[in-house]
C-alpha positions, 0 to 999 in steps of 0.5 A: 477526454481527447488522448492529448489530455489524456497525456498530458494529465499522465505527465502532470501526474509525475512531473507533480510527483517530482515537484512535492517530492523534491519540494518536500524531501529536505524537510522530511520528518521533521516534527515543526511548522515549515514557512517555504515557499520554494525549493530550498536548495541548488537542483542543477536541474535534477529532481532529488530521488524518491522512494514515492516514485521508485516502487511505481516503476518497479510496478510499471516493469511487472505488469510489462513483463507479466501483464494484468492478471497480478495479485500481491504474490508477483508484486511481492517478487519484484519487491524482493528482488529488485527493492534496496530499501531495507527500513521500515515496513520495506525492510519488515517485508523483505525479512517475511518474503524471504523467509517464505512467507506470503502477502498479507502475512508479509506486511502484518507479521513483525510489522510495527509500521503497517499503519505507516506511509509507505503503501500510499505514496505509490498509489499514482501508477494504478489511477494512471492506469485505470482513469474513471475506473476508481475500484480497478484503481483500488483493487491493485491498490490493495495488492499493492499495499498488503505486500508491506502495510498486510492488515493496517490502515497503511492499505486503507491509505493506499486504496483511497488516495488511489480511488480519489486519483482515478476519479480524479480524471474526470472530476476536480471538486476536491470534496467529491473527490474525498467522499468517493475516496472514503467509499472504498474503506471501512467507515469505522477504520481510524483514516476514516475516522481522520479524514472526516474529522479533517474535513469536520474541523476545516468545515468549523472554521479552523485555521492551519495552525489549529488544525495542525493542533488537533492533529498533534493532540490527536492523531499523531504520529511516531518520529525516527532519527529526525528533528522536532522544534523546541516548541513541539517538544514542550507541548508534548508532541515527541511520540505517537505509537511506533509507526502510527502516521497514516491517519495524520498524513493522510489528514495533512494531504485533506487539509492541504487540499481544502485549505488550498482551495483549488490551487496548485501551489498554495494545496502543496505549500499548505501540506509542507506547513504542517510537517512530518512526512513531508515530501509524501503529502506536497508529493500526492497532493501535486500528483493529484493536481497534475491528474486534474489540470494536466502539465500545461497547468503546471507553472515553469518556475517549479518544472525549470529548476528539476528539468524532466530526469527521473532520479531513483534511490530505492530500486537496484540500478544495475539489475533493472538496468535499461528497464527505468525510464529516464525522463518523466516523457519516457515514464508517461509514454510507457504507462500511456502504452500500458493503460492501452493494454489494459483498455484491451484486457478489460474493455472499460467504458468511460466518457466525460459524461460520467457523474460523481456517482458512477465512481463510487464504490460498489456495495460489493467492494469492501468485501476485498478487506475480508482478505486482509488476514489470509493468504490466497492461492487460486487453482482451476477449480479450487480456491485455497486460502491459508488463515494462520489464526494469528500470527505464524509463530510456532513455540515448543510444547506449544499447538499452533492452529491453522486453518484452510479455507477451500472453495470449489469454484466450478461453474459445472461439477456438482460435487468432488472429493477433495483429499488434504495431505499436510507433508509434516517434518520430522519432530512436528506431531499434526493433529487430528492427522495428515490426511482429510478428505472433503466434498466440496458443492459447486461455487453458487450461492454461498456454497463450496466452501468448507473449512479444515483445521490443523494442529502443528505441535513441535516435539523438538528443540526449536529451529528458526522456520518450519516448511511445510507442504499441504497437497490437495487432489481432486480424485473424482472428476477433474482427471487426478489433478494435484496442487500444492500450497507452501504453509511457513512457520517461524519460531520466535525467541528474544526479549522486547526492548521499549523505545525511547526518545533522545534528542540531538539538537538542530540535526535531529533526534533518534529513537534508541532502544533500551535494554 
């Protein structure tokens, strides 16, 4: 691939993300059949803004500014700080990050909407940055995606739409394209399950109406404050589980896809068919097309009436200001300059002679869902992983467990002593004791790794969050070095409401709680 394609598949890549989006915006969430062809509305020559593009800007300005060497913790600052959005899994996130609390806990505790769309609609910027590189693709995906979507099928979504994108440089057979993607999730996970049984049911001759059927009956989704048609309200299709849409999204953006069989158009207009979240299934699915066919590919008649603007809603204008590109070139230009960085960091070895099989995932990668229930702090010589047992919640009279997982990750010290010092607050009893002390062996073959357990009990009426400190030093060897890792606790009081579902004819309908 000559660095003109290269180029030219970047910007496919965003224009199409412009296009679905803008394509699909004015119909989203609605639970009905769509029959559109093109867009619905006057553009004036601009785009509508899209949280799916936003938040991969915003990733775009945090590898600018601190490079590679990122996990979910720095992704997750820039996401407090700059991220306006405040619904859903975004608004659950910011609510955790604030309160001190870190990926992944940030996306599964309090989260009714971790297994929601929001995590892989913002999966482009890592294909786009590691092309052939399917599993550097992924494992930014998973940073990217625990920050709000913590431990649900949210993070699964992002990781395989992100290892289709990346492989999708170098290959365009959409049923390869899918089986590499589900080589890097769980198989026994429920977007596993669909996307099989999307690809199982297209494969049995069902048509698109059929189709979408069996996505209603089966997998379907929860709606928020928009419109369903009479006909799918009398067959019943109001109510999934609250915030349970990957699965059917996910499986929506296959159908597409595969009904589409190769067409740009027709796999985005296919999407738009069956509904629900709209703008996010025409958004991948043209994003996707763009990396494989490039922007020459791209017809006139869907780029002429958005022009090239790039128009964001999600991201704080006047603190990134100067820092979001303006144009769809500008965006392509910067991630271009980016990915070279990144050829430096890592020395990637990729070429058009690449077969299916080398971006599969290795036998090793699914091991990254092991850190979906823990929190992860990384020191020279010492691996600290927070595993709260649970959710972080602390009650009153109550013992709350949590446990450290310590790993020494010297390639040259044998053994070391390792003292634990929790720092409790006053009117907290810990149990056994502050203090511990253990020796961990060197990281090799399975060893270093020793487990801690702590007890926290609250003595005292309750208050909204407990700070804690744990301290580790390492006495022996490694010249007294001390490192501390924050421990969040919240209490949690309040009575659970049961939703419920009202209908407010042509405009839309809203989900209110019931006391």
């Amino acid at each position: 691939m000559t660095k003109n394609e290269f180029r030219s598949r970047i910007m496919g890549c965003w224009m199409g993300k412009n296009i679905g989006g803008t394509l699909g915006m004015p119909m989203e969430w609605k639970r009905c059949k769509n029959n559109v062809n093109y867009y619905t509305h006057d553009l004036n020559g601009e785009p509508l803004p899209n949280d799916d593009l936003d938040i991969q800007i915003l990733w775009l300005l945090a590898l600018e500014e601190r490079g590679f060497y990122i996990n979910s913790k720095d992704l997750g600052e820039y996401f407090n700080e700059f991220m306006i959005f405040t619904h859903a899994e975004y608004g659950v996130a910011k609510t955790n990050l604030r309160t001190g609390l870190q990926p992944p806990v940030t996306g599964s505790f309090n989260n009714e909407f971790k297994d929601s769309c929001g995590a892989y609609i913002r999966s482009e910027i890592w294909a786009c940055l590691f092309p052939g590189q399917p599993e550097m693709a992924a494992r930014y995906a998973f940073e990217d995606a625990v920050i709000d979507h913590g431990d649900g099928q949210g993070v699964y979504a992002e990781v395989f739409v992100a290892a289709m994108e990346s492989a999708a440089f170098y290959l365009d057979d959409i049923r390869e394209l899918i089986e590499i993607g589900l080589s890097y999730i769980p198989s026994d996970c429920k977007l596993s399950e669909g996307i099989r049984k999307a690809v199982e049911t297209y494969e049995a001759g069902m048509n698109e109406d059929e189709t979408r059927e069996y996505i209603m009956q089966n997998y379907i989704g929860h709606l928020e404050c928009h419109y369903i048609s009479e006909e799918d309200e009398q067959k019943g299709y109001q109510n999934g589980r609250m915030g349970w849409d990957v699965p059917s999204n996910i499986m929506i953006i296959i159908y597409g896809l595969l009904f589409g069989r190769g067409d740009f158009e027709r796999s985005m207009l296919t999407a738009l068919h069956y509904g629900e979240d709209t703008d996010c299934t025409s958004g991948t699915i043209a994003a996707l097309f763009g990396i494989m066919k490039g922007i020459e590919f791209v017809d006139k008649k869907w780029i002429d009436p958005i022009g090239p603007k790039i128009v964001t809603c999600s991201i704080d204008p006047f603190r990134m200001f100067g820092k979001i590109p303006g144009t769809i070139e500008e965006l392509t230009d910067r991630v271009v300059a980016l990915h070279e960085k990144a050829n430096a960091t890592f020395s990637f070895q990729v070429n058009d002679l690449m077969t299916a099989k080398d971006f599969y995932a290795s036998s090793y990668f699914l091991n990254i869902y092991l850190e979906m229930k823990t929190v992860k702090y990384e020191f020279p010589y010492l691996n600290v992983r927070i595993d709260y047992c649970g959710d972080p919640v602390v009650k009153r009279g109550e013992r709350k467990k949590i446990k450290l997982i310590l790993s020494n990750t010297s390639k040259s010290i044998t053994s070391d002593r390792l003292d634990i010092y929790l720092y409790n607050r006053e009117g907290c009893t810990v149990l056994p004791q502050n203090e511990a002390a253990v020796f961990l062996t060197m990281a090799h073959m399975g060893a270093g790794i020793k487990e801690v357990e702590y007890e926290i009990l609250i003595d005292e009426p309750l208050k909204p969050i407990y700070h804690f400190v744990v301290e580790f030093i390492f006495e022996e060897n490694k010249n007294g070095r001390i490192m501390h890792v924050p421990v969040v606790l919240v209490s949690e009081t309040g009575s659970v409401h049961q939703v419920i579902w009202e209908k407010r004819g042509e405009n839309g309908t809203c989900n209110l709680p019931r006391v």
